[in-house]
N, C-alpha and C positions, 0 to 999 in steps of 0.2 A: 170224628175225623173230618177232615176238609177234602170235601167228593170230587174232583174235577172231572170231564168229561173231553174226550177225545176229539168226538166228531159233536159240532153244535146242533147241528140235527135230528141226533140222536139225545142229546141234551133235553132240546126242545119238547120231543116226542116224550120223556118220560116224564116234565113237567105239565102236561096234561092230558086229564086223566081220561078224557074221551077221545085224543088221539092217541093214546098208549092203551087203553081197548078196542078201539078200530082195528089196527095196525098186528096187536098181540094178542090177542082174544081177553077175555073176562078174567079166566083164572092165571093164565101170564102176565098179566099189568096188575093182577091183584099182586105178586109173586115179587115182580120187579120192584112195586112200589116198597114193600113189604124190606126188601132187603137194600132199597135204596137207604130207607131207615134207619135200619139196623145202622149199617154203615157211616148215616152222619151221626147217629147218638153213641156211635163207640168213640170213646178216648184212645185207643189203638188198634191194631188188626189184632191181637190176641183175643180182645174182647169177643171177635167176633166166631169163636170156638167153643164159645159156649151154649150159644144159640141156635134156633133150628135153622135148617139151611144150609148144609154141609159147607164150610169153605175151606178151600185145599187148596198147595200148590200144585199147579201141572209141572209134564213131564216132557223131556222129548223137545221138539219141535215149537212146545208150548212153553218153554222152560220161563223161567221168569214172572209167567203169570200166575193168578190165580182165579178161582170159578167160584161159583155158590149158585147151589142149586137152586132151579124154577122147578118148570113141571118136565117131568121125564121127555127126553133126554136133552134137554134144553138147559143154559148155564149161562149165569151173566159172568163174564170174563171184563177184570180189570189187573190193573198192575202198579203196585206200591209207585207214587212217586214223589216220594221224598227224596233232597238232591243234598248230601250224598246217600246213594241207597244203605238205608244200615244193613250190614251182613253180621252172620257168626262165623267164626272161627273155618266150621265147615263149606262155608260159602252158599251156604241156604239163606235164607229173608230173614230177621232179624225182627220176627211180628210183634214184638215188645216195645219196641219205637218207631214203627209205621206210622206218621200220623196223617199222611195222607194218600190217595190213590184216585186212580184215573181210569174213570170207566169209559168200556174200550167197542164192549159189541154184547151178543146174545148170539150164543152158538152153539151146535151140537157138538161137542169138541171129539166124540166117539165115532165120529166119520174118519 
């Protein structure tokens, strides 16, 4: 998929790899890096359900994004953005033709 990033600075920080373990510690930049990956070597978001890494849509307040777990309780939060967004039917995300997303932060979303 085609990864785009939000804020460039955050872009920046997780294009290297010693300011993305300063910043996140050792096993969170290993984590981030980890599912950075994942993410450009899937052909769609479904792909990314089969993998370790829990990735889900939120709920609520979050609605539209989606997480994928780091280290407890920690979640890199991005959001499909392919233009127009595919939906289904029920107006959920349509992860079969996602091809791309837009990483957004790293957050405890359970606050």
């Amino acid at each position: 998929m085609i990864t785009l990033f939000e804020d460039s600075d955050f872009r920046d920080e997780c294009n290297n790899d010693k300011l993305l373990k300063r910043r996140q510690g050792d096993l969170r930049a290993k984590k981030i890096r980890q599912r950075l990956d994942n993410l450009r070597a899937a052909n769609c978001l479904s792909d990314m359900k089969s993998l370790p890494g829990r990735c889900h849509e939120l709920k609520g307040d979050h609605r539209g994004l989606l997480s994928l777990d780091l280290d407890h309780p920690w979640r890199l939060i991005f959001a499909p953005a392919d233009d127009p967004l595919p939906l289904k039917s029920d107006g959920g995300i349509n992860w079969d033709n996602v091809r791309t997303v837009k990483i957004l932060r790293i957050e405890d979303t359970h606050d």
